[in-house]
C-alpha positions in Angstrom: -13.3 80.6 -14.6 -15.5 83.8 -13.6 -17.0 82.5 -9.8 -19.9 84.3 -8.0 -19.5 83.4 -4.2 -22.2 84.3 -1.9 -21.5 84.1 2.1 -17.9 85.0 0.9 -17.2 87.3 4.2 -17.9 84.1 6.8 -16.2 81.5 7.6 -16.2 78.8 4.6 -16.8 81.7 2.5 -13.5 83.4 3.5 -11.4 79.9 2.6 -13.3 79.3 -0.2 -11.9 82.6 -1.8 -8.6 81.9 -0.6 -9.0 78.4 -2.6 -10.6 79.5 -5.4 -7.9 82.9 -5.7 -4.9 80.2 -5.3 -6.6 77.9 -8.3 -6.5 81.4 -10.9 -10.1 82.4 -10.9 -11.4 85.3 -11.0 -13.6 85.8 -7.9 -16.5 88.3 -7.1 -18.3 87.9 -3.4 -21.7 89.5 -2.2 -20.9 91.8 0.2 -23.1 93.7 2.7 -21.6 97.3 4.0 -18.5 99.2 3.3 -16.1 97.4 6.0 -16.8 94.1 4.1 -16.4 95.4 0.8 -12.9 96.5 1.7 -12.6 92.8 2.8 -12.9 91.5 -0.5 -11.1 94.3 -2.3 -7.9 93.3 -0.3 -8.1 89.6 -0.9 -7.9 90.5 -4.4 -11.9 89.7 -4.7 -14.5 91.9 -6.8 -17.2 92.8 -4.3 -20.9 93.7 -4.7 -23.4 94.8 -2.8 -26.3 93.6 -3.4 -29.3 92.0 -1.2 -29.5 88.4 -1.6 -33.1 88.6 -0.9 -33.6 91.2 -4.3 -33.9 88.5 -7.1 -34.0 91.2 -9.6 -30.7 92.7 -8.3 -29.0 89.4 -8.0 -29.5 88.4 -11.5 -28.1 91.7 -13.0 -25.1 90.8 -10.3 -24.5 87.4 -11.6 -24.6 88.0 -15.4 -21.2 87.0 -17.0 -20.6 84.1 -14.5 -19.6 81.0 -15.0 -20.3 79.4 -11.4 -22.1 80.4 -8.1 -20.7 79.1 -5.3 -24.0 79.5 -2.4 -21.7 79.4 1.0 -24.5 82.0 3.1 -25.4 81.2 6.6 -25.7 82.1 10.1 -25.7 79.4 12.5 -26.2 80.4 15.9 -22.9 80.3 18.4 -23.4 77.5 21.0 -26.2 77.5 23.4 -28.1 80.2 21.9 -29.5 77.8 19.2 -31.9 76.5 21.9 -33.6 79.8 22.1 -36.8 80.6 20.2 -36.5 82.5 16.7 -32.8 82.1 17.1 -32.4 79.6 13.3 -35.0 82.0 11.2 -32.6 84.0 9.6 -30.2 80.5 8.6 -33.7 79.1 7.9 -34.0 82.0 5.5 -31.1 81.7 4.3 -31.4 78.3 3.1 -34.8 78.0 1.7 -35.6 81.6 0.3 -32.4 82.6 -0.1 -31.0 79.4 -2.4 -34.5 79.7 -4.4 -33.7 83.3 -4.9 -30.1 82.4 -6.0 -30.8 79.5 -7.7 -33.4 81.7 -10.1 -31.1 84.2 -10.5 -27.7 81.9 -11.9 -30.1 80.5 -14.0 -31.8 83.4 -15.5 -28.3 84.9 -15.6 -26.7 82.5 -17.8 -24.9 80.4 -15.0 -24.0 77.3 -15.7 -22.7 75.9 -12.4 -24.0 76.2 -9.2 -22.1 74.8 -5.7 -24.7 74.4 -2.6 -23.3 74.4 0.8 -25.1 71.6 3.3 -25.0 69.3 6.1 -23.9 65.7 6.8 -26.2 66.4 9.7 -29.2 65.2 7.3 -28.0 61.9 7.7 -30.0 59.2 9.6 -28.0 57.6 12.7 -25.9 54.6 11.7 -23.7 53.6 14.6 -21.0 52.0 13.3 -22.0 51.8 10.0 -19.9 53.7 7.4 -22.0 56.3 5.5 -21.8 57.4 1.9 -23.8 59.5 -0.6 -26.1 57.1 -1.0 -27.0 56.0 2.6 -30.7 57.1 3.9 -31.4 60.7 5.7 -33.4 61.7 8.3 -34.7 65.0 7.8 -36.7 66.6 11.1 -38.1 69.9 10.7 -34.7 71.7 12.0 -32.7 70.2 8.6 -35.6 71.0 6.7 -34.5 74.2 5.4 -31.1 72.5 4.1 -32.6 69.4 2.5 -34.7 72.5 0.3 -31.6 74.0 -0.5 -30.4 71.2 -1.7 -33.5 70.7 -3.8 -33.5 73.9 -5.4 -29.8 73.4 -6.6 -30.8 70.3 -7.6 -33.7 71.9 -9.4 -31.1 74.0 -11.6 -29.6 71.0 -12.9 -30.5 70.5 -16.9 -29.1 69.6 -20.0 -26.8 72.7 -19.7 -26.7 73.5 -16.5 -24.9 71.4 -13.4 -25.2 71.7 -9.3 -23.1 70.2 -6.7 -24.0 69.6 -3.1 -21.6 69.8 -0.5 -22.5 67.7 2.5 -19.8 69.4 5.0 -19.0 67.6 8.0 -19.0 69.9 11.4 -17.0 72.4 10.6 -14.4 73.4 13.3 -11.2 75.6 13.1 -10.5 79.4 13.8 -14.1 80.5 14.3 -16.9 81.7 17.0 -18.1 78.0 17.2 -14.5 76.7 17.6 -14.0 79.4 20.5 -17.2 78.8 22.2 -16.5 75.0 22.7 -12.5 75.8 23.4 -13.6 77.9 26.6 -16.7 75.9 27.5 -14.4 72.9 27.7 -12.1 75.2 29.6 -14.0 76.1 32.3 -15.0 72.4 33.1 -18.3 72.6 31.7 -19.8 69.9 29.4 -19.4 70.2 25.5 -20.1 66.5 24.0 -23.3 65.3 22.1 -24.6 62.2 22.4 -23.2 58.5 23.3 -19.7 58.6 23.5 -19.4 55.9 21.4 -21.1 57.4 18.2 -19.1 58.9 15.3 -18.6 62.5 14.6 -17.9 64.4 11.3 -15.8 67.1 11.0 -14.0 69.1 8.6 -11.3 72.0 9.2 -12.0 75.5 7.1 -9.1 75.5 4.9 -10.4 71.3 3.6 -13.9 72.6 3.3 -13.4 75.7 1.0 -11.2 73.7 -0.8 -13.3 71.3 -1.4 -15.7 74.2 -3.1 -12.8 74.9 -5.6 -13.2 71.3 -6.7 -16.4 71.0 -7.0 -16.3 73.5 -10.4 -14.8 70.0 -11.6 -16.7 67.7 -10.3 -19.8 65.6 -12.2 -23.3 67.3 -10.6 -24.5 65.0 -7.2 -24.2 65.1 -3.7 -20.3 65.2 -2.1 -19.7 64.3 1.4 -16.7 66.4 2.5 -14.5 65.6 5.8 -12.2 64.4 7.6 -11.8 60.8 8.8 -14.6 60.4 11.2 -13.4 60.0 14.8 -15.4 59.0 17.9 -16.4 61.7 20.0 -14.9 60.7 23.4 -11.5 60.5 21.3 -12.8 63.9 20.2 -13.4 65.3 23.8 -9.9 63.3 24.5 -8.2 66.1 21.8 -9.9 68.7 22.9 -9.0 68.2 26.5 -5.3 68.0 25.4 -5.7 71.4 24.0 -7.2 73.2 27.1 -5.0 71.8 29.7 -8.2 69.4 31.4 -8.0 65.8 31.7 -11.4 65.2 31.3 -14.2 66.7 29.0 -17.9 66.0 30.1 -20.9 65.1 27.9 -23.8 67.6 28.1 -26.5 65.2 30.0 -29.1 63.8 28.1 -32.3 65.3 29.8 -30.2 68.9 28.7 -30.5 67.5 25.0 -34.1 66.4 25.3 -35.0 69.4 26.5 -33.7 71.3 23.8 -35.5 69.7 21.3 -35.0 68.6 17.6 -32.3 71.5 17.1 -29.6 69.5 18.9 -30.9 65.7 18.2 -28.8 65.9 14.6 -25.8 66.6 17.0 -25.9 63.2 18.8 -26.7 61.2 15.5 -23.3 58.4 14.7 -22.1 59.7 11.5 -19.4 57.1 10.6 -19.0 58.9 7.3 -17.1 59.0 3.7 -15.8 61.3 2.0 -14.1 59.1 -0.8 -16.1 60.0 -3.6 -14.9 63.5 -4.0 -11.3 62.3 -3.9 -11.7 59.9 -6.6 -13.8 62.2 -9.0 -11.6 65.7 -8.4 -8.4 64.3 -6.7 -9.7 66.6 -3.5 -8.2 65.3 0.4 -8.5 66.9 3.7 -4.8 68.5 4.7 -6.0 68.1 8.1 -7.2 64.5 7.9 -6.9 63.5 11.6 -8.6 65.7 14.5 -5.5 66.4 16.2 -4.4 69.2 19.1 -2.6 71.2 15.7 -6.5 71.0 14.2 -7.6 73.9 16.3 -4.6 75.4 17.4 -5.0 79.2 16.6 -7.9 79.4 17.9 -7.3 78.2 21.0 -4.7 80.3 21.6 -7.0 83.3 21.5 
């Protein structure tokens, strides 16, 4: 299969080629400048340079596809999502941006598209386990991915499929990872929310496999993750890896103050990720979160 991957120089990008490459497509990533381009070439992926935001451009780009795989963001590292302006360009990115791809696969003959989201847009639900099908809670900060999920949704026809990847938080070898990894370090805070509740994650290498199988899987809405874990067992690995006995949980006033960009952190996301198992035969190699989760990068 001939697969367009957008956001293929970032993190779930980056493992998403490496899945795709290892299942015998034939992969082409939107690149932006001549250091990324040489990225690609080396992982044995056909770059182009095109803007995502020129729909014109995109289309002529696209044109002998047979999926798009959406994967562009850019989340903000750590504490600097609390600071004004800081989400427009992810904002972009996920409601201009998956229009303008979503228009261009279709008016380029595409007949698959795979949108990257969030199991953040799920409501709270303590202990509850949470599936494809249990109720969201969309603020104005998860906006912008509930719309990208609409306009893949909105490609979906009699010839044409979309698949939505809910990913859990994703944590591995990345600036997020780091940021956390010496934050906990230095003795200062990193947990959301009430100890108790349920976190969601899912290691790099799971989640862009996960995009290879969804070229296989029936059109809906996937959660993808590992088994959810409680996030002062969390904070318990986490302190294992960086030598401290104890990891703190950022006070609650802290998260009121930073508004509706952090609250989706502290929800209890108790959740599935069965169905994509049983429709693609897809499982997280890293099912656990476990010291080995996260080991390269905190060795950095």
């Amino acid at each position: 299969m001939k697969v367009f991957v957008t956001g293929a120089t970032g993190v779930l990008g980056s493992s998403a080629l490496r899945a795709l490459l290892a299942d015998g497509h034939h992969v082409a990533g939107l690149a932006h400048g001549a250091d990324r381009t040489s990225v690609l070439e080396a992982a044995g992926v056909t770059p182009f340079v095109v803007d995502l935001f020129d729909g014109a451009a995109l289309t002529e780009a696209m044109r002998g596809f047979d999926a798009v795989c959406n994967l562009v963001t850019h989340i903000p590292v750590g504490l600097a999502g609390m600071r004004l302006g800081s989400w427009r360009a992810n904002d972009r990115l996920r409601t201009e941006g998956s229009r303008l791809v979503e228009v261009a696969a279709e008016s380029a003959g595409v007949r698959r598209i795979v949108q990257e989201s969030t199991s953040f847009l799920y409501a709270d639900g303590g202990d509850t386990w949470i599936t494809e099908t249990s109720p969201l809670t969309v603020t104005r900060a998860l906006e912008p991915a509930a719309v990208a999920e609409a306009n893949a949704m909105r490609f979906t026809s009699s010839t044409r499929e979309a698949v939505v990847l809910r990913f859990g938080n994703m944590l591995g070898d990345d600036a997020m990872t780091k940021w956390l990894l010496d934050r906990a370090r230095s003795g200062r805070p990193i947990g959301f929310g009430d100890p108790d509740n349920w976190a969601h994650l899912v290691h790099p290498e799971d989640a862009g496999a996960a995009v290879a199988a969804a070229l296989h899987a029936p059109a809906g809405v996937y959660n993808v993750g590992a088994d959810p874990i409680q996030r002062r067992e969390m904070l318990s690995v986490i302190g294992e890896i960086v030598d401290r006995p104890q990891v703190g949980f950022i006070p609650r006033i802290v998260l009121r103050m930073a508004g509706e960009r952090l609250e989706p952190q502290t929800r209890s996301h108790r959740i599935s990720s069965v169905k994509l198992h049983e429709v693609t035969g897809w499982k997280p190699s890293h099912p656990v979160f476990d010291v080995q989760w996260v080991k390269t990068a905190s060795t950095r």
